[in-house]
C-alpha positions as CSV (number, residue, x, y, z in Angstrom):
1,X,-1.4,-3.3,22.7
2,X,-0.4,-6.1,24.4
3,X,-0.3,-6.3,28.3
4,X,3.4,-7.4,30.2
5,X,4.0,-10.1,32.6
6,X,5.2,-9.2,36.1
7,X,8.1,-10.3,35.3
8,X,8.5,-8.8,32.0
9,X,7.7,-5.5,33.9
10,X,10.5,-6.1,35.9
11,X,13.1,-7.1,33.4
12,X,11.8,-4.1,31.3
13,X,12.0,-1.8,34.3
14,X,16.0,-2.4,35.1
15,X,16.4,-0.8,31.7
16,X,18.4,2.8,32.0
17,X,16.8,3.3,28.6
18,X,13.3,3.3,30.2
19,X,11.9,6.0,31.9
20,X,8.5,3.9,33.1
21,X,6.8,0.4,32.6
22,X,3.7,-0.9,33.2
23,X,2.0,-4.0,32.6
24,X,0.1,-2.1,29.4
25,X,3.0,0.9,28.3
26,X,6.9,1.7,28.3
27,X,7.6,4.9,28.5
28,X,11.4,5.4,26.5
29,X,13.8,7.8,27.8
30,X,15.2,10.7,26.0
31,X,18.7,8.5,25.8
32,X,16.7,5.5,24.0
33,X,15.0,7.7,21.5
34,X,18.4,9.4,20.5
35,X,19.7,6.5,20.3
36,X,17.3,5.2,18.2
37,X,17.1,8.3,15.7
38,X,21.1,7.9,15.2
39,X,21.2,4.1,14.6
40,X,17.8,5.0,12.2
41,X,19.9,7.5,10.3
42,X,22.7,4.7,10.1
43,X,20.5,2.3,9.1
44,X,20.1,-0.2,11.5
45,X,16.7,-2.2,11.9
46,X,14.8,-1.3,14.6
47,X,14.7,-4.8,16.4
48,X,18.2,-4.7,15.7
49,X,18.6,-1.3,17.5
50,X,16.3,-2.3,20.5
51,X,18.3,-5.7,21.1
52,X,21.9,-3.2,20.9
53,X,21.0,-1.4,23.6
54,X,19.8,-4.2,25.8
55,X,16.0,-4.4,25.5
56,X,14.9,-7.4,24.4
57,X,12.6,-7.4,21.1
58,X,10.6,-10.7,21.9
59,X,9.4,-9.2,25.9
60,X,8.2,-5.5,23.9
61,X,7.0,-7.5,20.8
62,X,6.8,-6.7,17.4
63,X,3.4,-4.2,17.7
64,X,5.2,-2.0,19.9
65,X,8.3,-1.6,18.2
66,X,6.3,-0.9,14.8
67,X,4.4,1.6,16.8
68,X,7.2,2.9,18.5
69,X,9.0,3.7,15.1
70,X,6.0,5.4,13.7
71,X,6.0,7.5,16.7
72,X,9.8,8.5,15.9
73,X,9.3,9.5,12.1
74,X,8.2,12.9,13.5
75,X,10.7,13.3,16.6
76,X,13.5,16.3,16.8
77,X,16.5,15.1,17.9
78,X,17.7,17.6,20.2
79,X,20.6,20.3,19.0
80,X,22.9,22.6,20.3
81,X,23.3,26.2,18.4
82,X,25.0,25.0,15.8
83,X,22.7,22.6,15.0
84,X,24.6,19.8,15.9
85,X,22.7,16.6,17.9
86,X,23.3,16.7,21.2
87,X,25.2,13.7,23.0
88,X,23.3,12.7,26.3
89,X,25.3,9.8,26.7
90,X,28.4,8.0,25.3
91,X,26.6,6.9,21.9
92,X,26.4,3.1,21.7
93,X,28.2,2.6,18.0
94,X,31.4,5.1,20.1
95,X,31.4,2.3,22.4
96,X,31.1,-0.7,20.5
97,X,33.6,1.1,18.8
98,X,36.0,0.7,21.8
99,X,35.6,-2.7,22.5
């Protein structure tokens, strides 16, 4: 694991995908990681999916975005009763969409 700059922490830490930051972990939101387990399923790249919604592959490095997307091969992306994923946010392909 590698260890953030204070300025990396800081650039990191403006993210509204990131929950936390430290100089050794980021701690993703619940937003990111749906995010990430729809553009998955659409199949875009993970650095490709990290650098869409604004957090920059080179600061988190390529360790931590493999690990990352281990760690997401076993999430549950949250449902409603119908089993339908929920929307926390506007969904980032909807609003490239727009533009």
């Amino acid at each position: 694991m590698g260890k953030y700059s204070p300025e990396e922490v800081q650039i990191l830490s403006t993210s509204p995908y990131i929950d936390s930051v430290s100089e050794r972990s980021v701690l993703y939101g619940d937003v990111f990681k749906q995010e990430f387990y729809l553009l998955t399923k659409q199949g875009h790249q993970p650095k490709e999916i990290f650098r869409s919604l604004g957090i920059d592959p080179l600061i988190v490095g390529d360790n931590a975005i493999r690990v990352f997307t281990q760690k997401m091969k076993h999430y549950q992306p949250k449902l409603n009763e119908d089993g339908d994923m929920i929307a926390l946010s506007p969904s980032y392909v909807d609003l490239k969409k727009e533009i």
